[in-house]
N, C-alpha and C positions, 0 to 999 in steps of 0.2 A: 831928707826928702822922702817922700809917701803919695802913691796913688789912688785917689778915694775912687771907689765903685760907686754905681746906684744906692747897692745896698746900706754901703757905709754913709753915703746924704739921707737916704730914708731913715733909717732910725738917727741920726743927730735931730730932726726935725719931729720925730717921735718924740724923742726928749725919754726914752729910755736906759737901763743900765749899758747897753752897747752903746747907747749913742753916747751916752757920760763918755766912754773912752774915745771916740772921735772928736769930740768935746774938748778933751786933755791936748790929742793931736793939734788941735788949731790952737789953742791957748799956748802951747808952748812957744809957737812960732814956729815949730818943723816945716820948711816948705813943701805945700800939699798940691800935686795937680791932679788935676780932672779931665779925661776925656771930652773931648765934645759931644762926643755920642749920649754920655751918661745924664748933662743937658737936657735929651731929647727922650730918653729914658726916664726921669723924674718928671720931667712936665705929661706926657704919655700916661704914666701914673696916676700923678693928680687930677689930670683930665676925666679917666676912666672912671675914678671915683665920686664927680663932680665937684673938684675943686675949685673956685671962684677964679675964673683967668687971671685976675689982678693980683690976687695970693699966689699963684701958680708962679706970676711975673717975679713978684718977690721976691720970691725962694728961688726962683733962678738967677734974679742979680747978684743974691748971697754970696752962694755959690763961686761965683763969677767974681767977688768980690777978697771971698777967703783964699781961694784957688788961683793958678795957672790953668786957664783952661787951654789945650792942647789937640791941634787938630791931628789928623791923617794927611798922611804922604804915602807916596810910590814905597818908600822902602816900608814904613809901618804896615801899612798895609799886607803885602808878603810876607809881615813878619807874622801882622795879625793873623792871617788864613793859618799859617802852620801853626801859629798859638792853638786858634782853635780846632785846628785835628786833634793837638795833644791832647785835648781835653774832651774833644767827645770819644776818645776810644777811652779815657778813664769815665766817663762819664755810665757807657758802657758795662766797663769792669763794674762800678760800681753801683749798676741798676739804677741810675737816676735818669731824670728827663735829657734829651741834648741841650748841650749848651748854648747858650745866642751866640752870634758873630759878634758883638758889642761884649762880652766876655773876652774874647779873642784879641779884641783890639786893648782893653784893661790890659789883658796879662801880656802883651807884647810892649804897651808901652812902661809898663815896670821893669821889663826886660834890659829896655832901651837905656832907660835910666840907669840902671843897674840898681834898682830899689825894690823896695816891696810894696803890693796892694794890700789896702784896707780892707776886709772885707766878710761877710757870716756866709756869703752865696756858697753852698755845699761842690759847686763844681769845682772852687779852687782847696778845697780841702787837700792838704799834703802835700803841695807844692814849698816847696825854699823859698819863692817867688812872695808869699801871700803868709801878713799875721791876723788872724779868726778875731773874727770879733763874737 
C-alpha cells in the first residue's frame, strides 16, 4: 500500500522518468490511495494551465479509477493540522516556501495507514514517512 500525492499523478501523466516509477507502482498492483484533496489539486492545475475540462475530467476518473480515493474525517483532520506543523517548522529549517495543508493531510494519511507517500514535493524530503521520486 502507497499514497500517491499531486506530485506523483503530475508527473505519471507527464509520462516522465519519475513518472516511469509511479508507472511501476500501479502495474504491479500495489494498492495506491489518493487523497480527495489531491483530486482537486490536479484538476486546479490543469485548469490554471488551460486544460480542456473534458481532459481534466479524464485524468480525474483515472485516478479515481487506479486509486482508493480517501476522504477527511474528524480524527484525519487533527492528525492532518499536526502533520502539517511538523512540516512547516522543517520547511522553515530548511528555507523552503510553507507547506499546503493538502500536504498535511498526504502525510497524515500515510500515517494512518502505516505506509508511505509517493512523492518529488521537497517538503517531505527526509521523512520515514515518504519514498522521493
Amino acid at each position: 500500500m502507497i499514497v500517491f500525492d499531486t506530485y506523483a499523478w503530475v508527473e505519471y501523466f507527464i509520462g516522465s522518468d519519475r513518472g516511469s516509477t509511479v508507472r511501476e507502482y500501479l502495474e504491479k498492483g500495489e494498492k495506491v490511495i489518493t487523497p480527495d484533496v489531491v483530486l482537486a489539486e490536479v484538476a486546479r492545475k490543469y485548469l490554471k494551465e488551460g486544460m480542456d475540462m473534458a481532459e481534466i475530467e479524464r485524468r480525474l476518473y483515472f485516478i479515481a479509477s487506479k486509486s482508493d480515493i480517501e476522504s477527511l474525517d474528524v480524527e484525519l483532520s487533527l492528525e492532518a493540522a499536526k502533520a502539517w506543523s511538523e512540516l512547516v517548522v522543517a520547511a522553515k529549517k530548511a528555507k523552503l516556501s510553507p507547506p499546503s495543508l493538502s500536504d498535511g493531510i498526504v502525510l497524515a494519511m500515510a500515517r494512518k495507514h502505516r505506509t508511505k507517500v509517493l512523492t518529488g514535493d521537497l517538503h517531505f524530503r527526509g521523512l520515514k514517512e515518504v519514498v522521493m521520486l
